[in-house]
N, C-alpha and C positions, 0 to 999 in steps of 0.2 A: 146379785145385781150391782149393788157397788163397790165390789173387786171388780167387775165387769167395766164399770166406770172409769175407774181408777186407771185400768191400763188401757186404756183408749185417751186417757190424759195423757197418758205415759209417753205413747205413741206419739201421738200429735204433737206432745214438747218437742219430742226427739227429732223428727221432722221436720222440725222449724227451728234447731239446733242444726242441723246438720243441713238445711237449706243456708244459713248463716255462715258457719265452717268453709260450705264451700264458694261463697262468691267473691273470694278473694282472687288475686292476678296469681299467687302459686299455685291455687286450689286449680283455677281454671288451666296453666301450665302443665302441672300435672295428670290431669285430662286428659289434655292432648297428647303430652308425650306418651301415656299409656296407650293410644290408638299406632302406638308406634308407624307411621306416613314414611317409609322409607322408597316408596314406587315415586317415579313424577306422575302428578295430575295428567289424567285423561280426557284430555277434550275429544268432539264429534271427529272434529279432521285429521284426528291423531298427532298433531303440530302443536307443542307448548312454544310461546313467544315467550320472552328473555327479554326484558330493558333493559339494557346498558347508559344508563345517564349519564356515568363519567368515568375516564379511564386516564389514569395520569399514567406516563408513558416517561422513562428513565433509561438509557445507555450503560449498560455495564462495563461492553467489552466490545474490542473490533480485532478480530483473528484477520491478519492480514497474509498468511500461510492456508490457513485451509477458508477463506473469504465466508466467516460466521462472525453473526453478528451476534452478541446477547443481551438481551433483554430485561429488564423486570415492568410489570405492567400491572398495578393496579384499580382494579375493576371493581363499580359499584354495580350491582346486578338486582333488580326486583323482577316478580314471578307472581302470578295468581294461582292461588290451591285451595280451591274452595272446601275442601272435608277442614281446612285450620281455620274458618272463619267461626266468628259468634255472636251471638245475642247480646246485643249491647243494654236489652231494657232488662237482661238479667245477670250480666254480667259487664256490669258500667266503665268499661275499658278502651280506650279504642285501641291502645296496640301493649301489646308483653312481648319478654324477652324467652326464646327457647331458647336448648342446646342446640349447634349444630350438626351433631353427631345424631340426633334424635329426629333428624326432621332430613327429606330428600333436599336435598341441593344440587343446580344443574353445574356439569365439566363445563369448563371452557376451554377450548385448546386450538391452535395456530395450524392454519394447511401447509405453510410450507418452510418445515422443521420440529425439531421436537421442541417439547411445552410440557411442565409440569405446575400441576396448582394446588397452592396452598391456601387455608382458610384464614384472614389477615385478623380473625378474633373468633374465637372459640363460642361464642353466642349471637343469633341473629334477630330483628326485629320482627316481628308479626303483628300486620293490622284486622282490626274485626272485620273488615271484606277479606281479607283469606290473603294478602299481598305481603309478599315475604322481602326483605330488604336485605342484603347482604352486602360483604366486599372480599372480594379473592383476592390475591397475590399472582399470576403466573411468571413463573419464568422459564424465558422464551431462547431459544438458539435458533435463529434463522439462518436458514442456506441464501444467500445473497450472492451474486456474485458482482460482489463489487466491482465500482468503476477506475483502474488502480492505473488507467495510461499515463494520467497525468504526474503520477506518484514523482515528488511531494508536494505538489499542489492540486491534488486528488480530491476530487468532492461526486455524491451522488447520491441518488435517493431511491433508498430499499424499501419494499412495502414490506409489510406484516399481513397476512392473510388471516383474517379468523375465520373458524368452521362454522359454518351453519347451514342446516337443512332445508333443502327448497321446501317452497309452502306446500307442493303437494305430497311430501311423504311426510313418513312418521320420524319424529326427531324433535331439536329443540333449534328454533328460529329467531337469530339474535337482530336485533334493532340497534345500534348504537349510537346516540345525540352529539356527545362530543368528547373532545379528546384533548389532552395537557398536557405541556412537556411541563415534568415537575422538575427534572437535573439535567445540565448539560455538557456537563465539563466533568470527561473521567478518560488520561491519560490520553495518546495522541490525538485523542480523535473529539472533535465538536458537534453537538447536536444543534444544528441549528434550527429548525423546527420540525413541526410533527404537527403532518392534516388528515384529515380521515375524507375515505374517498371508498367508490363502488361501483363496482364492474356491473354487476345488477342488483337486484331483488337480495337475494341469496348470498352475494358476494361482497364483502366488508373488508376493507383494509384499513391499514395505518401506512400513509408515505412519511419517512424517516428521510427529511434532509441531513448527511453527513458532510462535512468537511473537514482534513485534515488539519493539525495544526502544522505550521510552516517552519518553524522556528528547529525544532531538533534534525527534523529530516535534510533541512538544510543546512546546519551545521557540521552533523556526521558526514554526509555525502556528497553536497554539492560542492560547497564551500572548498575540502580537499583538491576534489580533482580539477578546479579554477584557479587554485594556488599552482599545484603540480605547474597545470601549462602554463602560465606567467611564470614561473620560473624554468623552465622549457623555452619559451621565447625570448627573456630575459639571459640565455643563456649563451646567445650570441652574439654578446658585448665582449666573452671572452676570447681567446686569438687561436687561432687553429693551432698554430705552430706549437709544440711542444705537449699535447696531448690533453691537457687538462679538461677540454673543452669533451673533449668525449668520454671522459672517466667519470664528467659529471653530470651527463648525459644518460648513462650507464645505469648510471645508481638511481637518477631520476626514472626510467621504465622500471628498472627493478622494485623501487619503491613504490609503482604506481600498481605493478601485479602483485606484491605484497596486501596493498592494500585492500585491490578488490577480491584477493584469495580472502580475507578478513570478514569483510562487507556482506560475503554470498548467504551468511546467514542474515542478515539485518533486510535483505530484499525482498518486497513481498512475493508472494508467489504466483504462478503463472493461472492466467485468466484467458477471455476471449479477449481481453481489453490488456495483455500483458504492459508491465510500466515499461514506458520508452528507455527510462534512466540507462536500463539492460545495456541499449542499443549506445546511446551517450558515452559509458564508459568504454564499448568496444569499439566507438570511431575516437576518442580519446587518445587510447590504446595507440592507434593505427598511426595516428600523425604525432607520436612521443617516438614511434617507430622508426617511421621515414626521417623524421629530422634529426638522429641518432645517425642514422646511415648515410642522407646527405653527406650529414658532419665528416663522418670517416670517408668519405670519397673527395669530401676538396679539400683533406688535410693530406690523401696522395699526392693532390692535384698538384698543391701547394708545393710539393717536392719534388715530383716529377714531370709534372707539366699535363699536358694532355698526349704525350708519350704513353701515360698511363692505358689509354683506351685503345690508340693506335698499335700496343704493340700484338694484342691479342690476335689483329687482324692480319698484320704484315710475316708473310709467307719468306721460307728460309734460302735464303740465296742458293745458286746451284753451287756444285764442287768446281766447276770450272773457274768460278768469278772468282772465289775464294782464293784457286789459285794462284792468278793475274795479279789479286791485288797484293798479297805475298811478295810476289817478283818483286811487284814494284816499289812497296815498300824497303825488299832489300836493295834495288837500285838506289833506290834515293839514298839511302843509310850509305852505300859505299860512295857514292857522290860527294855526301856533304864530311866523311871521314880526311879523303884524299883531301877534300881543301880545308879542312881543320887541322892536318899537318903541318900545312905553314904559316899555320897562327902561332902566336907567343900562348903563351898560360895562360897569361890576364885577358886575353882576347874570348878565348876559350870559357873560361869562369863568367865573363861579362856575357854572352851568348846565353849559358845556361841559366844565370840571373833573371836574362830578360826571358826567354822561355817561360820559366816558371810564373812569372809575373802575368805574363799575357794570359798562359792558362789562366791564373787565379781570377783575374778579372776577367776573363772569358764566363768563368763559373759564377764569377758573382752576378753578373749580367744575365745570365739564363735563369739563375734563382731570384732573383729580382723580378725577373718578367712571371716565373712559376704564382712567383707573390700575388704579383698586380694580378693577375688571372682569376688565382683564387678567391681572393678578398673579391675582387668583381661577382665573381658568381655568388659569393655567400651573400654579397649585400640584396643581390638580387632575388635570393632564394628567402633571405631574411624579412623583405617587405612582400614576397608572395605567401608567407606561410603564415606573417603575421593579419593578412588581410584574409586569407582562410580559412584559419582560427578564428577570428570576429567573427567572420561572417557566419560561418558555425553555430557558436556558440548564443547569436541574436536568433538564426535561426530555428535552436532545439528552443531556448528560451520562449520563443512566441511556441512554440508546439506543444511545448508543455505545459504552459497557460492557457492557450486559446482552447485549441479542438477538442472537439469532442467525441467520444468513443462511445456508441450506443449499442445497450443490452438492453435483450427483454427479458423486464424482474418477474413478468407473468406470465412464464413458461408453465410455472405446476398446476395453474388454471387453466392452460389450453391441450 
């Protein structure tokens, strides 16, 4: 009877030891990690809800070649799973810390691109209603197709889609409150904000205001080819006569397809919204062209007159005229012979003298007038080219500022 006693004390110490042992936050920890909860919680509708309270939202990268955009996004995410809740009048807690390798955690992943996620701490909160606290990391590469007409003063706003499952199938169905831009400044390109916005129910995004910065793209490219042509039109200060004007002409297109052979890697790539620039350096192109070949056609002119264009047209005398005027030429020759025989020497020499003189000044008065000609047309072609170029160049200017070029970013939703 009392050995009988004894371990029924025995018992009941033990019990009340090992009721004590375990109502610590490990003891209870350990509990639950033993039920190992790796499935997600089953509700009646089959739809677990996901709160999303906050999601700070950061710019990695802008692929201006294949128009990706990348991402990192992290997300604070809570979830109800009632098998992880507990007895709080026996287990005086209201929230411990699990592994999160030990316990189901929901995906989050983006509709349109690839998204991988990471667990941004290796432990998560758990409260005694069963509500699980977390924060992921994703990162995101979106297909975007940027708005790139205006490139380099390019700006547009790409959404982020996140997945989630309409209420009436099975899945997990995200809610999300709000949204941060935490960084915004990483290499060309500016985040200028970030709103969260919803196609429906089921449908969640993030609009990503971007815009380029102006400073490099305008330096490398624009800047160049606005010097190019001021010295292009500045270039006909120089004088036709003697070539200079064209050898430096020459070297300016040659330096100018130099440059864009250069360039063709640094251009974004082709969109619905292709950058105009494209088009800018090929009407560029065009009028470095023309005023190059101008140049060479009044620096003919300049020498031959407008002979130059005439003679292409004028058709070759018959053989008969040819003849005639032979004749008459050697008439004339023996005419003015017979009466140069009864000239003295010095008479003779005085004649040839003045001959040659008349010609010279003859010659010099035809290239005079060649001059005047030329110089007229170039002044003339100098204040049209110079007012075509302005007008150009205000023109692409407003187009590459102003308009706008629309795409739809929610094509992988329709």
């Amino acid at each position: 009877m009392e050995s009988a006693i004894f371990l029924l004390s025995l018992l009941i110490f033990g019990c009340s030891q090992a009721e004590i042992t375990c109502s610590t936050r490990r003891c209870l920890a350990q509990s639950l990690i033993s039920e190992e909860y790796l499935s997600p919680p089953q509700s009646k509708n089959c739809t677990l809800r996901v709160d999303v309270p906050l999601i700070e939202y950061e710019t990695l990268s802008v692929d201006m070649k294949e128009l990706h955009l990348e991402s990192r996004l992290q997300v604070t995410i809570a979830w109800v799973d009632p098998e992880l809740a507990w007895n709080t009048s026996v287990y005086p807690f209201d929230k411990l810390i699990l592994p999160v390798d030990k316990v189901w955690t929901p995906y989050i992943s983006i509709e349109n691109g690839e998204s991988s996620m990471e667990h941004d701490s290796p432990d998560l909160v758990v409260y005694s209603n069963g509500t699980v606290w977390h924060k992921v990391v994703i990162l995101a590469e979106v297909n975007c197709g940027i708005n790139l007409f205006n490139y380099p003063f390019a700006f547009d706003v790409c959404p982020i889609g996140l997945k989630s499952t309409p209420p009436d199938e099975c899945g997990i169905s995200i809610k999300v409150d709000q949204v941060k831009l935490s960084e915004n400044s990483h290499g060309d390109w500016k985040t200028e904000d970030v709103k969260l916005g919803k196609k429906r129910e089921d449908r969640n995004f993030i609009d990503v205001s971007l815009r380029i910065r102006q400073t490099n793209p305008f330096i490398t490219l624009l800047l160049p080819t606005i010097l190019i042509m001021v010295a292009d039109i500045v270039s006909g200060a120089l004088p036709l006569q003697g070539g200079e004007r064209n050898s430096f002409k020459v070297t300016l297109v040659l330096s100018f397809t130099m440059f864009l052979n250069i360039l063709t890697t640094m251009l974004p790539g082709d969109s619905k919204c292709s950058p105009v620039i494209r088009i800018h350096f090929c009407v560029c192109q065009v009028l470095m062209v023309i005023s190059m070949l101008v140049s060479m056609v009044l620096t003919r002119v300049s020498q031959d007159g407008l002979a130059f264009f005439t003679c292409f047209c004028k058709s070759p005398a018959p053989q008969y005229e040819e003849d005639n005027k032979e004749n008459e030429d050697a008439e004339n020759k023996a005419v003015i012979s017979v009466v140069q025989q009864g000239l003295s020497e010095d008479s003779k020499m005085l004649q040839k003298i003045v001959r040659i003189m008349e010609a010279v000044n003859t010659n010099q008065t035809e290239m005079e007038r060649h001059h005047k000609l030329a110089d007229k047309l170039d002044r003339i072609f100098f204040w049209l080219y110079l007012i075509c170029t302005s007008g150009y160049v205000i023109a692409m200017t407003y187009v590459m500022v102003q308009y706008r070029c629309d795409i739809d970013h929610f094509s992988f939703w329709n």
